[in-house]
Biopython code that builds the backbone (N, CA, C, O; Angstrom):
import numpy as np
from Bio.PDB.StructureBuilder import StructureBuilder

atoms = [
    (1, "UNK", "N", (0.835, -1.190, 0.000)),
    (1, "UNK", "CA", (0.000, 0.000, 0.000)),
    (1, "UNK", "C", (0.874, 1.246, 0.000)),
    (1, "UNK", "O", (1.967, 1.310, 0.563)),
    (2, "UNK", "N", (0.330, 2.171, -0.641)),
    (2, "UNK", "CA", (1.119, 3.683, -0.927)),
    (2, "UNK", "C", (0.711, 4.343, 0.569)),
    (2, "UNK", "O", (-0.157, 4.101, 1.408)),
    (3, "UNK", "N", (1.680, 5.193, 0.458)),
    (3, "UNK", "CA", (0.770, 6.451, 1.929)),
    (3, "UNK", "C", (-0.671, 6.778, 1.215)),
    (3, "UNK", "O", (-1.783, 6.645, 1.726)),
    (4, "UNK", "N", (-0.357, 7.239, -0.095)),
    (4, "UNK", "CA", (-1.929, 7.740, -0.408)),
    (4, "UNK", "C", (-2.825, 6.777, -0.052)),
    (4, "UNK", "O", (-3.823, 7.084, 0.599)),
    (5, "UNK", "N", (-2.582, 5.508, -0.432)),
    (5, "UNK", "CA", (-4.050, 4.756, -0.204)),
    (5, "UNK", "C", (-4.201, 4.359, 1.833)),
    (5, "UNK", "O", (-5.205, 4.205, 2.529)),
    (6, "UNK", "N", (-3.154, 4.330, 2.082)),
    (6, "UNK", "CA", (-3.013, 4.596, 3.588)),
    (6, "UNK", "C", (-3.772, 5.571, 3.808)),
    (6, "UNK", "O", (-4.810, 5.263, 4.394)),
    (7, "UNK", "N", (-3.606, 6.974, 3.476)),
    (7, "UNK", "CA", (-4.194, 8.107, 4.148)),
    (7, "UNK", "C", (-5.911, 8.191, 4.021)),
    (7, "UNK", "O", (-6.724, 8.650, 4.823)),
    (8, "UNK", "N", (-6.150, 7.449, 2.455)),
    (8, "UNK", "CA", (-7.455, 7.481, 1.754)),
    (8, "UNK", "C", (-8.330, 6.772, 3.069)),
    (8, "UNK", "O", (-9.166, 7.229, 3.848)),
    (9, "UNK", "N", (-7.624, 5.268, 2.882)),
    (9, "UNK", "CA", (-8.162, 4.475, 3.846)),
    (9, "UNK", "C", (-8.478, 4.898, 5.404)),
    (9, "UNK", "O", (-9.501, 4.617, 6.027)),
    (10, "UNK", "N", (-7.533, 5.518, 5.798)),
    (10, "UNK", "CA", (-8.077, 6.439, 7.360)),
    (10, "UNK", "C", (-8.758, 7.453, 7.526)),
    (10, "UNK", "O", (-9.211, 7.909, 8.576)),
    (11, "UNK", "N", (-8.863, 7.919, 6.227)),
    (11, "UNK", "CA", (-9.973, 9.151, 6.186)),
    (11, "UNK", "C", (-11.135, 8.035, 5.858)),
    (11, "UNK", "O", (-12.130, 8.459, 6.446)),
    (12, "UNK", "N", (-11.361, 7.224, 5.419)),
    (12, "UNK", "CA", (-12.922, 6.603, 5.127)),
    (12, "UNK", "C", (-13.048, 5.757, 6.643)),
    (12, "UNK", "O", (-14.176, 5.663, 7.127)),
    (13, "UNK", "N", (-11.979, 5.200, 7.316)),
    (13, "UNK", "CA", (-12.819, 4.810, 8.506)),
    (13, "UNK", "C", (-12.790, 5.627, 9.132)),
    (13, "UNK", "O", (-13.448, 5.353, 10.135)),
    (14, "UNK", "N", (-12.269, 6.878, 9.199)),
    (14, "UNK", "CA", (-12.695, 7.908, 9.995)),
    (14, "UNK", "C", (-14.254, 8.314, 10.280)),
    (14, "UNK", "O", (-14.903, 8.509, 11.308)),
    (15, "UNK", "N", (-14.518, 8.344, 9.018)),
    (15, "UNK", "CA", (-15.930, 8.837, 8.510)),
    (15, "UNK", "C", (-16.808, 7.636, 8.741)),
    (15, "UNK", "O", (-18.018, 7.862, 8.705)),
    (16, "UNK", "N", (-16.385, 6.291, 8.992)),
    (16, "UNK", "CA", (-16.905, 4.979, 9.411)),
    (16, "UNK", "C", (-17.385, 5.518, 11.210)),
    (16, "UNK", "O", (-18.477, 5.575, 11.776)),
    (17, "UNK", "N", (-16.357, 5.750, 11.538)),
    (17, "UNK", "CA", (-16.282, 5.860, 12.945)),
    (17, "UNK", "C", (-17.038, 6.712, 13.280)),
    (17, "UNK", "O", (-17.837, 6.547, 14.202)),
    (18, "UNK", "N", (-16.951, 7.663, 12.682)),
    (18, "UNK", "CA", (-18.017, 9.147, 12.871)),
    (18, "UNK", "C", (-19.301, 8.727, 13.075)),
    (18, "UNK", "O", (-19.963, 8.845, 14.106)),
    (19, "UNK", "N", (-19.694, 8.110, 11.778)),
    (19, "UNK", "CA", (-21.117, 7.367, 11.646)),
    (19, "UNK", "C", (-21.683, 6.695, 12.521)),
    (19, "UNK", "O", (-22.822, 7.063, 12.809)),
    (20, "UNK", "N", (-21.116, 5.494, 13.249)),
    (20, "UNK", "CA", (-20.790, 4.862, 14.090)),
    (20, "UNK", "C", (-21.125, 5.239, 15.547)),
    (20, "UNK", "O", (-21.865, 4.587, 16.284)),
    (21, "UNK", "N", (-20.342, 6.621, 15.929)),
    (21, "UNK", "CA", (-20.833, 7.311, 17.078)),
    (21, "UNK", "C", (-21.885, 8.312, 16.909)),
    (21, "UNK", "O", (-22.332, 8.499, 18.041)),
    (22, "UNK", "N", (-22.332, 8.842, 16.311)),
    (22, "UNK", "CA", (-23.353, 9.281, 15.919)),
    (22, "UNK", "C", (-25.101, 8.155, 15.961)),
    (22, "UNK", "O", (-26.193, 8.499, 16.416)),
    (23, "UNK", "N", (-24.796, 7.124, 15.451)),
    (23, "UNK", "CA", (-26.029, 5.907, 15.801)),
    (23, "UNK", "C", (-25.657, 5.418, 17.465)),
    (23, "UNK", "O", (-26.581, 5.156, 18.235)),
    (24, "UNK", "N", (-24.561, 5.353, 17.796)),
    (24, "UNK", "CA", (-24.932, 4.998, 19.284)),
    (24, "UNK", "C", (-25.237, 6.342, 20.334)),
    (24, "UNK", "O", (-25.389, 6.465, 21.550)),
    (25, "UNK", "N", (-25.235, 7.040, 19.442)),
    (25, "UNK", "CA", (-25.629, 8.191, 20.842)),
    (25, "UNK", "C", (-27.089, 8.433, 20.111)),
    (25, "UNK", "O", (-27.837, 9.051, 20.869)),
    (26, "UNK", "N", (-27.564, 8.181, 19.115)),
    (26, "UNK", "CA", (-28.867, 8.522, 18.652)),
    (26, "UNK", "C", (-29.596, 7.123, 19.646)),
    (26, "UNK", "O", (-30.696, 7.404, 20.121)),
    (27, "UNK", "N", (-29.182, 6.021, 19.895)),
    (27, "UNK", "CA", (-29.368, 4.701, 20.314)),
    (27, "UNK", "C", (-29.706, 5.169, 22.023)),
    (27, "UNK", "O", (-30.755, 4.976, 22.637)),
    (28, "UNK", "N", (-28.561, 5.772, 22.470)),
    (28, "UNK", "CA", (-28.474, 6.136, 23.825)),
    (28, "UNK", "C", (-29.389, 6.966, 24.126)),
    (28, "UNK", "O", (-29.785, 6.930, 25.291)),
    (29, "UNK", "N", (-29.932, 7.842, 23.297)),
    (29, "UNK", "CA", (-31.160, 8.902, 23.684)),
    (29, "UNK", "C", (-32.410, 8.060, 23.456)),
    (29, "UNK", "O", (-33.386, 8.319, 24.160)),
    (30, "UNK", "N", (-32.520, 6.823, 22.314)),
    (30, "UNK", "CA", (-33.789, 6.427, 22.671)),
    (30, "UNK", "C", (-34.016, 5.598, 23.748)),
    (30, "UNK", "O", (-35.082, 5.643, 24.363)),
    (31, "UNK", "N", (-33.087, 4.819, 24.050)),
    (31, "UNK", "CA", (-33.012, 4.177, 25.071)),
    (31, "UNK", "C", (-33.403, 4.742, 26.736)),
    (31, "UNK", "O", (-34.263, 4.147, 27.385)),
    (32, "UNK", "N", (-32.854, 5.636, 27.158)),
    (32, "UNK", "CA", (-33.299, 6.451, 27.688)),
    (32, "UNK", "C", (-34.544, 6.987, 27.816)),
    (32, "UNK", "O", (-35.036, 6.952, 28.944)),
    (33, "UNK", "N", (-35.399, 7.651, 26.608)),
    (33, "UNK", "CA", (-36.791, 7.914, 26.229)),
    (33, "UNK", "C", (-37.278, 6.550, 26.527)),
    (33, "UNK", "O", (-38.359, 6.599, 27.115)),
    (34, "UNK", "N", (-36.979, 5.718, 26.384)),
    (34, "UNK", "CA", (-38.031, 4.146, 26.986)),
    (34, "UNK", "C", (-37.819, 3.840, 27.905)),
    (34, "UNK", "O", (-38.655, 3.076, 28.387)),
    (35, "UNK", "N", (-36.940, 4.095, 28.539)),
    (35, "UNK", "CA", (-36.753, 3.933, 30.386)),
    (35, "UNK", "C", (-37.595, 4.977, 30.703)),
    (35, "UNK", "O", (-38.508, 4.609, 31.443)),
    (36, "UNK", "N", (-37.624, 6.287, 30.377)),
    (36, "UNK", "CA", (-38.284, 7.111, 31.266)),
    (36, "UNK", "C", (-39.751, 6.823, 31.065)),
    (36, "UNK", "O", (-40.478, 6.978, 32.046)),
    (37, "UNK", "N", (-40.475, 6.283, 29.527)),
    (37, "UNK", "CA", (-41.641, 6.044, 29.315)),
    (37, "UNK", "C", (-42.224, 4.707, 30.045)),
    (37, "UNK", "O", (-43.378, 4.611, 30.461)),
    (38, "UNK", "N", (-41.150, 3.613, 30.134)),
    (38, "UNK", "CA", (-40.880, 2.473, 30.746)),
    (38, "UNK", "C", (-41.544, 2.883, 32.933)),
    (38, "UNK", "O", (-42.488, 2.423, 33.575)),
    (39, "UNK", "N", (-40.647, 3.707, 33.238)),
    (39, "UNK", "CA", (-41.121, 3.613, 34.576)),
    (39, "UNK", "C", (-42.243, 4.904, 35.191)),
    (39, "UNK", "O", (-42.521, 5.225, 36.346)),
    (40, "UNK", "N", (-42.790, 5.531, 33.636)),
    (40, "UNK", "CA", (-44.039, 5.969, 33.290)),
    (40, "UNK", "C", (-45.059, 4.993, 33.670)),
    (40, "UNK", "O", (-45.738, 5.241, 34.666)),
    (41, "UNK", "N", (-45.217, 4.142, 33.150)),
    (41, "UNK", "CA", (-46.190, 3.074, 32.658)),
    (41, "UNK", "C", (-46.246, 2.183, 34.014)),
    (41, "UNK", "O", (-47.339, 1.719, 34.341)),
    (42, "UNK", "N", (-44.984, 1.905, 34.892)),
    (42, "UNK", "CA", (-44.700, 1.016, 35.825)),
    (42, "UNK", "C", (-45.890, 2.322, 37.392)),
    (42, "UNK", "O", (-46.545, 1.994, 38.382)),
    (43, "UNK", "N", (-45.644, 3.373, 36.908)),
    (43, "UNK", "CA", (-46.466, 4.142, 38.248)),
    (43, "UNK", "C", (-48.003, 4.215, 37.643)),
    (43, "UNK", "O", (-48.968, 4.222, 38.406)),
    (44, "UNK", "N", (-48.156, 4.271, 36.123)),
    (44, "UNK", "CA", (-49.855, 4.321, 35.685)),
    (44, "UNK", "C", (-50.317, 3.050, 36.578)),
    (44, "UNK", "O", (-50.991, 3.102, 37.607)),
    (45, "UNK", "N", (-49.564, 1.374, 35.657)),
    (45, "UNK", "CA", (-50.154, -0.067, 36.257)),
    (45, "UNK", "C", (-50.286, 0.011, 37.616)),
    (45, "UNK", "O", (-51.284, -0.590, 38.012)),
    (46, "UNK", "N", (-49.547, 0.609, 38.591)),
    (46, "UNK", "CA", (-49.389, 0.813, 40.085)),
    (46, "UNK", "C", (-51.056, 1.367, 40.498)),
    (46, "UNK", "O", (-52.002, 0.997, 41.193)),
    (47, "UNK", "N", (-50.809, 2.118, 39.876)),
    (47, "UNK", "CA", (-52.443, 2.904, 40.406)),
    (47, "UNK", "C", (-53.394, 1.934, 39.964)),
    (47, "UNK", "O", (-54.183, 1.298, 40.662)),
    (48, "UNK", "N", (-53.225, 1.891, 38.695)),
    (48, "UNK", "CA", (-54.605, 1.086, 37.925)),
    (48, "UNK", "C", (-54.911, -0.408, 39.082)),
    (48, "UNK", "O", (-56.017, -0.820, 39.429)),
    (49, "UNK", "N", (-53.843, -0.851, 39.393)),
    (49, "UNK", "CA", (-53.945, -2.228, 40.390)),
    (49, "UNK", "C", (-54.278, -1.657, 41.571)),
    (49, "UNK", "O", (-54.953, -2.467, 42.206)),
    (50, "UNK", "N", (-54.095, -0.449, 42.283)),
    (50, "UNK", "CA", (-54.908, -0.302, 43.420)),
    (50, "UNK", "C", (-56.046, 0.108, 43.443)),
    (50, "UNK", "O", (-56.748, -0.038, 44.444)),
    (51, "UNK", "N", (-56.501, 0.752, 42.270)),
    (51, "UNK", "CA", (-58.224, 1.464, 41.974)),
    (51, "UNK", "C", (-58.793, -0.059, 41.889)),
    (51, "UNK", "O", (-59.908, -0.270, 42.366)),
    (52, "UNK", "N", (-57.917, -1.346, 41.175)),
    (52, "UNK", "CA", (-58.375, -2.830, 41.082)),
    (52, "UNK", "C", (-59.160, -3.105, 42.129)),
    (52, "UNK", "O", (-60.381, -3.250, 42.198)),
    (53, "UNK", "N", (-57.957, -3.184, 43.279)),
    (53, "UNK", "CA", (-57.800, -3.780, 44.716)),
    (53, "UNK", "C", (-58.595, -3.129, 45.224)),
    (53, "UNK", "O", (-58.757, -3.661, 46.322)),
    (54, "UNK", "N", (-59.467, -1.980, 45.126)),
    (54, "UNK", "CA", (-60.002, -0.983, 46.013)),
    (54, "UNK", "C", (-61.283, -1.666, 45.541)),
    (54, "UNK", "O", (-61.958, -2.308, 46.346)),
    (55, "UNK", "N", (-61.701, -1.527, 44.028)),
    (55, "UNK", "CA", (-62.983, -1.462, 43.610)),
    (55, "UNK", "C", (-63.333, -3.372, 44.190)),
    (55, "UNK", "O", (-64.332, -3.670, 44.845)),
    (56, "UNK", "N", (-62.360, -4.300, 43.789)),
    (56, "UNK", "CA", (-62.593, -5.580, 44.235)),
    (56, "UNK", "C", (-62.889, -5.678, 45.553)),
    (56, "UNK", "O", (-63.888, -6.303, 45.910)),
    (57, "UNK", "N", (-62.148, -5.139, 46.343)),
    (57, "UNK", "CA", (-62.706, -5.632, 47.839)),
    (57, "UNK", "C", (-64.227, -4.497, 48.178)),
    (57, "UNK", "O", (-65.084, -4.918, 48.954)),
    (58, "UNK", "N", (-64.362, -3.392, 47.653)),
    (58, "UNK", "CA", (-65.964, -3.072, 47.544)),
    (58, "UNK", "C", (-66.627, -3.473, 47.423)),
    (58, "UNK", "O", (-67.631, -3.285, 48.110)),
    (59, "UNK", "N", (-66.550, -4.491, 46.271)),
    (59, "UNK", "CA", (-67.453, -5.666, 46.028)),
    (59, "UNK", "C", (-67.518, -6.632, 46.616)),
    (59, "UNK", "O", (-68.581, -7.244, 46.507)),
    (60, "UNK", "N", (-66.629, -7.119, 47.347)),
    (60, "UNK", "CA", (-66.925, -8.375, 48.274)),
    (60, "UNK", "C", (-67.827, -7.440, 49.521)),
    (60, "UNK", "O", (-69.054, -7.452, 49.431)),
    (61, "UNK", "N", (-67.442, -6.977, 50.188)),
    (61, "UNK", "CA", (-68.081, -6.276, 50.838)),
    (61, "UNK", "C", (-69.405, -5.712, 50.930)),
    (61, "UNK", "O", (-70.106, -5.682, 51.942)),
    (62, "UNK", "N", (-69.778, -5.122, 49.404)),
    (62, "UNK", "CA", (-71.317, -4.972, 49.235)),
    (62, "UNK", "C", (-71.896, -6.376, 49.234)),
    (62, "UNK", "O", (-72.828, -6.669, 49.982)),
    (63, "UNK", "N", (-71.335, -7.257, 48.381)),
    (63, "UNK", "CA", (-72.307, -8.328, 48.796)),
    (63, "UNK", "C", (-72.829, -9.297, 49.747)),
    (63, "UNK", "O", (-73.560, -10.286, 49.688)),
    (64, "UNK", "N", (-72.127, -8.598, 50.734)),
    (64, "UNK", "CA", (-72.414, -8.640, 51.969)),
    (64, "UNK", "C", (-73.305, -7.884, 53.035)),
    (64, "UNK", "O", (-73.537, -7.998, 54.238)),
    (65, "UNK", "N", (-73.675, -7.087, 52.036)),
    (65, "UNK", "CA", (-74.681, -5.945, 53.168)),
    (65, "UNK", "C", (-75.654, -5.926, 52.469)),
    (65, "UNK", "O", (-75.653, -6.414, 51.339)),
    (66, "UNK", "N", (-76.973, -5.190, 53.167)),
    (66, "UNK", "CA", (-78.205, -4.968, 52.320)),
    (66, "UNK", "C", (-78.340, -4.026, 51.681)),
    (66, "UNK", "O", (-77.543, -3.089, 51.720)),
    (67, "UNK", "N", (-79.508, -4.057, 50.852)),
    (67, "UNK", "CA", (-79.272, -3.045, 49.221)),
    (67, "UNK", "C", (-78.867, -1.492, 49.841)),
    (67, "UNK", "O", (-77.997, -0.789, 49.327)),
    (68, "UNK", "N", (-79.548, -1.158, 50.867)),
    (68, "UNK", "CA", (-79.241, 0.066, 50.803)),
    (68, "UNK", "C", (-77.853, 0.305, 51.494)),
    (68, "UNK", "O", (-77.045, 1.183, 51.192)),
    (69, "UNK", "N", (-77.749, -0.491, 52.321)),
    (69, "UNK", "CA", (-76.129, -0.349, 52.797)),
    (69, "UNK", "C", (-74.758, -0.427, 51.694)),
    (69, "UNK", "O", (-73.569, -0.143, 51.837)),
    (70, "UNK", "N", (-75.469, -0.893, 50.678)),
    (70, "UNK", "CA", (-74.281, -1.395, 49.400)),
    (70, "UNK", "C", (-74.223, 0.090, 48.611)),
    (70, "UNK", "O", (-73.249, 0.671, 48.132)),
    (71, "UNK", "N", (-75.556, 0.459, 48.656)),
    (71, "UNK", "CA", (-75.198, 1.740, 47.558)),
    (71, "UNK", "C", (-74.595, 2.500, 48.042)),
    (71, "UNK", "O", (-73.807, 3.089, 47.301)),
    (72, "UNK", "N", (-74.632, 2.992, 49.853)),
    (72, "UNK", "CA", (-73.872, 4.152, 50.615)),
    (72, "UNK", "C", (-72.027, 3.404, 50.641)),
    (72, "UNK", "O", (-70.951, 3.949, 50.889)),
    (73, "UNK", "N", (-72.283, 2.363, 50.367)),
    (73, "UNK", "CA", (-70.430, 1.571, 50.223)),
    (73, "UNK", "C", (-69.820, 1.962, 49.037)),
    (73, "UNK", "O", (-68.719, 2.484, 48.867)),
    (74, "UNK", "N", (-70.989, 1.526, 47.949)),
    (74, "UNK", "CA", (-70.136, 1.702, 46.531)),
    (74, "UNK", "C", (-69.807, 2.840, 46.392)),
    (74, "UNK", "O", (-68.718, 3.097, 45.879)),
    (75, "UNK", "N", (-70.858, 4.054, 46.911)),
    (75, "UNK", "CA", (-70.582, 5.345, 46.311)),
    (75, "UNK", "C", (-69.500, 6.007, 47.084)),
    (75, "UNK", "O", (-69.115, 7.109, 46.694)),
    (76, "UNK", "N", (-68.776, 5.270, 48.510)),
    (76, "UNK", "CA", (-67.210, 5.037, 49.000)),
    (76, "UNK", "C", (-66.331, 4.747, 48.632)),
    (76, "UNK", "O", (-65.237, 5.279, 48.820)),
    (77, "UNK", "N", (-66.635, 3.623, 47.875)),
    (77, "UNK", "CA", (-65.805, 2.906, 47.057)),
    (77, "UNK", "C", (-65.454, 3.673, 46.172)),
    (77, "UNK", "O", (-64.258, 3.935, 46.045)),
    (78, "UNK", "N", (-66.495, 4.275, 45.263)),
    (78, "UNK", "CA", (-66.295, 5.107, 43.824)),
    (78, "UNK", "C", (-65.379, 6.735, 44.260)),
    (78, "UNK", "O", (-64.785, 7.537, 43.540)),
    (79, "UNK", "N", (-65.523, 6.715, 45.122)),
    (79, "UNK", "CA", (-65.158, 8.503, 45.645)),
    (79, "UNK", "C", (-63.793, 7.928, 45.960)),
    (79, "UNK", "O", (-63.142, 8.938, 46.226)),
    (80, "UNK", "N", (-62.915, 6.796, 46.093)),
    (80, "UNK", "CA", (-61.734, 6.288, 46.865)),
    (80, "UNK", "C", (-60.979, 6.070, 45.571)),
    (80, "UNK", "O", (-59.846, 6.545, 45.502)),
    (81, "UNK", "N", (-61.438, 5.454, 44.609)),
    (81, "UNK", "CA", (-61.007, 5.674, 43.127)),
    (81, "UNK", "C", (-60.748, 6.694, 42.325)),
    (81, "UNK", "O", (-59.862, 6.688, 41.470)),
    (82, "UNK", "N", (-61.678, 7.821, 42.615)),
    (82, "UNK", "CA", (-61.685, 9.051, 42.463)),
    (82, "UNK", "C", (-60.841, 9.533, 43.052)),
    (82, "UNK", "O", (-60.119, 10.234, 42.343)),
    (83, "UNK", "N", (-60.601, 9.494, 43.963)),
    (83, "UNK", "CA", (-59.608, 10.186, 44.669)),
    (83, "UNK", "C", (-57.915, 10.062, 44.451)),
    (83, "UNK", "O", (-56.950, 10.826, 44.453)),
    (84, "UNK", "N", (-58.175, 8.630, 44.268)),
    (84, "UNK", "CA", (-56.575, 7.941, 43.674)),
    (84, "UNK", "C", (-56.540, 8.520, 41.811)),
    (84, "UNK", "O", (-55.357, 8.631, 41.489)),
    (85, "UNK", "N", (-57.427, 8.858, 40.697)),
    (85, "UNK", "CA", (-57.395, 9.581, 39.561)),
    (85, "UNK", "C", (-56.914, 10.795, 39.762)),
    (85, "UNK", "O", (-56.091, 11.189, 38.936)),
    (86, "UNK", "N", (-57.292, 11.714, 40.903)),
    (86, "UNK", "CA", (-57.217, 13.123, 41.084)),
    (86, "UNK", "C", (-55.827, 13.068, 41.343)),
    (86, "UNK", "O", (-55.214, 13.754, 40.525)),
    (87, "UNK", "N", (-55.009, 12.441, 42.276)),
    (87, "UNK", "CA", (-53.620, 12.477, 42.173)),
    (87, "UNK", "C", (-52.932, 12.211, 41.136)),
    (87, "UNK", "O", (-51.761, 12.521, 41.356)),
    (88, "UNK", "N", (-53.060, 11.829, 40.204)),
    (88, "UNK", "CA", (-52.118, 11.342, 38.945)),
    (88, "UNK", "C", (-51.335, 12.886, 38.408)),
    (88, "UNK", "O", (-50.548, 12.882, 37.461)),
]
sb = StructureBuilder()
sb.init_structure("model")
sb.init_model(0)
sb.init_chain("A")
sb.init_seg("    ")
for serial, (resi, resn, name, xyz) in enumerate(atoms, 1):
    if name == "N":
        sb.init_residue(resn, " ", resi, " ")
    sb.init_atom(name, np.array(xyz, "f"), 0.0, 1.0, " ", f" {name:<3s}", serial, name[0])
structure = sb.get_structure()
């Protein structure tokens, strides 16, 4: 090999390399954007499973009491769900 094709050749992996770091830092920012959307989603499911847990054990509970005692529960129940939406 000549210097020229030496020099040719290190200027094109230069420009290899360039490329190169340029996709892993484009890589590193999405990655990032899905972790943060990632432990987004991990505090929505959090809630959504306790409005679950809240509204499920309401229901065991109403069906345990009489009609009118169930409607003054549920509409406890429903205001306790509500209440856990209003924080988000």
């Amino acid at each position: 090999m000549t210097i020229n094709e030496i020099i040719e050749e290190n200027e094109e992996l230069q420009i290899q390399y360039s490329k190169a770091i340029n996709v892993i830092t484009a890589l590193e920012r999405k990655v990032a954007r899905l972790q943060r959307e990632n432990e987004e989603l991990k505090r929505e499911n959090e809630k959504l499973r306790r409005q679950r847990d809240i509204l499920l054990k309401g229901m065991q509970i109403a069906l345990q009491m009489s009609e009118e005692k169930q409607n003054l529960h549920l509409k406890k129940v429903l205001e306790s769900i509500k209440d856990i939406e209003s924080s988000r």
